[in-house]
N, C-alpha and C positions, 0 to 999 in steps of 0.2 A: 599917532593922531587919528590915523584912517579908522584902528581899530575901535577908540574909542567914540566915534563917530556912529560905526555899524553899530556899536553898544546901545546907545543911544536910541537909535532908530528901534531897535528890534526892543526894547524894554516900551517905547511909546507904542509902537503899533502893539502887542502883546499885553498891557494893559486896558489900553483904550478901544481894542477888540471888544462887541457885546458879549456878555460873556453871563455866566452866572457867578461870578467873583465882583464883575462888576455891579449888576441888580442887585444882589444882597448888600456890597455895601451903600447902594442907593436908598434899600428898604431899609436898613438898620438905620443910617444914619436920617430918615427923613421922620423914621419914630422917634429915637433916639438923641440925635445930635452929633454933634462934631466927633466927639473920643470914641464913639460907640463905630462910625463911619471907617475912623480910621484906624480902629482895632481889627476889623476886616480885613486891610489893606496889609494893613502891618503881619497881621495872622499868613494871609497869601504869601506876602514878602517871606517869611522865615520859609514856609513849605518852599518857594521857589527856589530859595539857598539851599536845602537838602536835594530837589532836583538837579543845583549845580554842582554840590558835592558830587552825585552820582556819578555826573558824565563826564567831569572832569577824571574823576578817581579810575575813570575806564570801564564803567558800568552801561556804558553804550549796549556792548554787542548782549548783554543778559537781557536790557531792556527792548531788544529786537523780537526775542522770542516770542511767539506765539501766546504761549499760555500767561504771559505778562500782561500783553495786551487786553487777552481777553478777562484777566483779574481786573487791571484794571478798570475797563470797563463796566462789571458788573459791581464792584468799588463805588465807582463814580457815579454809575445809576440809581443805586440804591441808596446812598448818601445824599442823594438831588433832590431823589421822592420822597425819602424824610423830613428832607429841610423842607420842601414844598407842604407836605401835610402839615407840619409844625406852622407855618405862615397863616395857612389855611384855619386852622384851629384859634389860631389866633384872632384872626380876621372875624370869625362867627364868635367871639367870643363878647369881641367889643371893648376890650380892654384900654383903657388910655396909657399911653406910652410911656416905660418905665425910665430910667434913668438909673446911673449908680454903678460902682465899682465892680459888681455881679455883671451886671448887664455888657460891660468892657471888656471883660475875660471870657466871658462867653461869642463875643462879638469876634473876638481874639481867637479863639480856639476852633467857630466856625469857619473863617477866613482858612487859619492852616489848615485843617481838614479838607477844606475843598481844593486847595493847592495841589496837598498830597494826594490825593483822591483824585484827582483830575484825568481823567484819559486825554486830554489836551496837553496835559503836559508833557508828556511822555516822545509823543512824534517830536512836538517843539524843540525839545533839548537834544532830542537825536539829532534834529536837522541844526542843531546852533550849531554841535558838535562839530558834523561833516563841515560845517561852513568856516569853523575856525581851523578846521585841518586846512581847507584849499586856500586859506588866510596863508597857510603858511605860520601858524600858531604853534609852538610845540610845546614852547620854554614853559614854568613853572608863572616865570613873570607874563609873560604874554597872557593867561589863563587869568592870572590875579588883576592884571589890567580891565579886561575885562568884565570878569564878576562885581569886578570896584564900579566900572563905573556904569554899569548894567543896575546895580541893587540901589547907587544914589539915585539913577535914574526915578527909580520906582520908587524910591522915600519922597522925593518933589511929588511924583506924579500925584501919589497919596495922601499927601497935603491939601495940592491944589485941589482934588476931588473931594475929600471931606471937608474944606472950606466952602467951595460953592453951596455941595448938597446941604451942608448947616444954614449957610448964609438963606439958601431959596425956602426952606424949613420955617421962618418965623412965619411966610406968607402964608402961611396953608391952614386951612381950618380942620379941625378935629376929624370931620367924615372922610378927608382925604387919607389920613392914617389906614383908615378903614380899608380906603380902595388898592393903597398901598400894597400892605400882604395880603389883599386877596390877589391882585393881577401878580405880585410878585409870587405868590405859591402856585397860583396856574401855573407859571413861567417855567418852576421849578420840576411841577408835576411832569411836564409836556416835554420836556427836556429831558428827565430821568425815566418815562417812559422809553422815548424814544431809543436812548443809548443803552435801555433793556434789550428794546428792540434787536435793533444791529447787533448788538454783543452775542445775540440768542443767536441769530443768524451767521454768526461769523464761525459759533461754536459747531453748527449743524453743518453747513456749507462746508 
């Protein structure tokens, strides 16, 4: 019970952290709507489950290494600033907000990208790791308990997130869209600079 409790906890706080998993499905879903919202989430969710494959599988001490991190990082920077130009582009564009089965998949596919791409993920799972060892975690089932109720965690979460964001969505007039991907591409920009940054510095230092 205790374990599934820590499960819990560490899936809300790790969610509900600002994050850029969160902003983007804030931007998708406030152009877009409900399914586009939580095709993001859903997207995040699958890359999460590969992060949990890893650590489980005993892919800890690899993802220790130095030169991981720093993949990572330049990974995760440059995927940021991408997504940020792409918002940005968008936003000058003026485009009114699409909708549609495309739009879903794509919503979906950025989500897990930025999962896996994540340099935040990477510490995260190391430290779930060591924390399910001092658990006292070894068994096959212990692991699965866990993951189980870690992932529904995040299915809820992802509901309840892309319901508000839709639900708050009707109120918004048009120019808001607008303001949307532009502060959400800044976001993106400023973020994927920055983790250029560090990551430059990590590799010099």
């Amino acid at each position: 019970m205790k374990l599934i409790f820590v499960a819990v906890l560490l899936a809300l706080a790790y969610n509900a952290a600002p994050g850029p998993v969160l902003a983007e499905t804030a931007r998708r879903g406030l152009s877009n709507g409900f399914r586009a919202a939580l095709a993001v989430e859903l997207g995040s969710l699958a890359g999460d489950a590969l992060w949990i494959g890893l650590m489980f599988a005993g892919a800890a001490t690899l993802a220790e290494a130095g030169g991981v991190r720093l993949a990572a990082g330049a990974g995760g920077g440059l995927f940021l600033l991408w997504l940020g130009i792409r918002a940005l582009s968008k936003a000058r564009r003026k485009r009114p907000p699409a909708s549609g089965g495309v739009v879903v998949e794509q919503a979906f596919a950025t989500g897990a990208a930025m999962s896996v791409a994540s340099p935040y993920a990477l510490p995260f799972w190391i430290a779930v790791s060591g924390s399910l060892s001092g658990y006292g975690v070894s068994s096959a089932l212990g692991y699965t308990v866990f993951s189980a109720a870690f992932m529904l965690t995040c299915v809820a979460f992802a509901l309840i997130a892309a319901s508000v964001i839709s639900w708050g969505r009707r109120f918004l007039r048009p120019r808001f869209f607008f303001a949307v991907d532009l502060v959400g591409g800044l976001l993106f920009v400023v973020i994927g600079l920055n983790l250029l940054s560090i990551t430059a510095k990590q590799l010099i230092g």
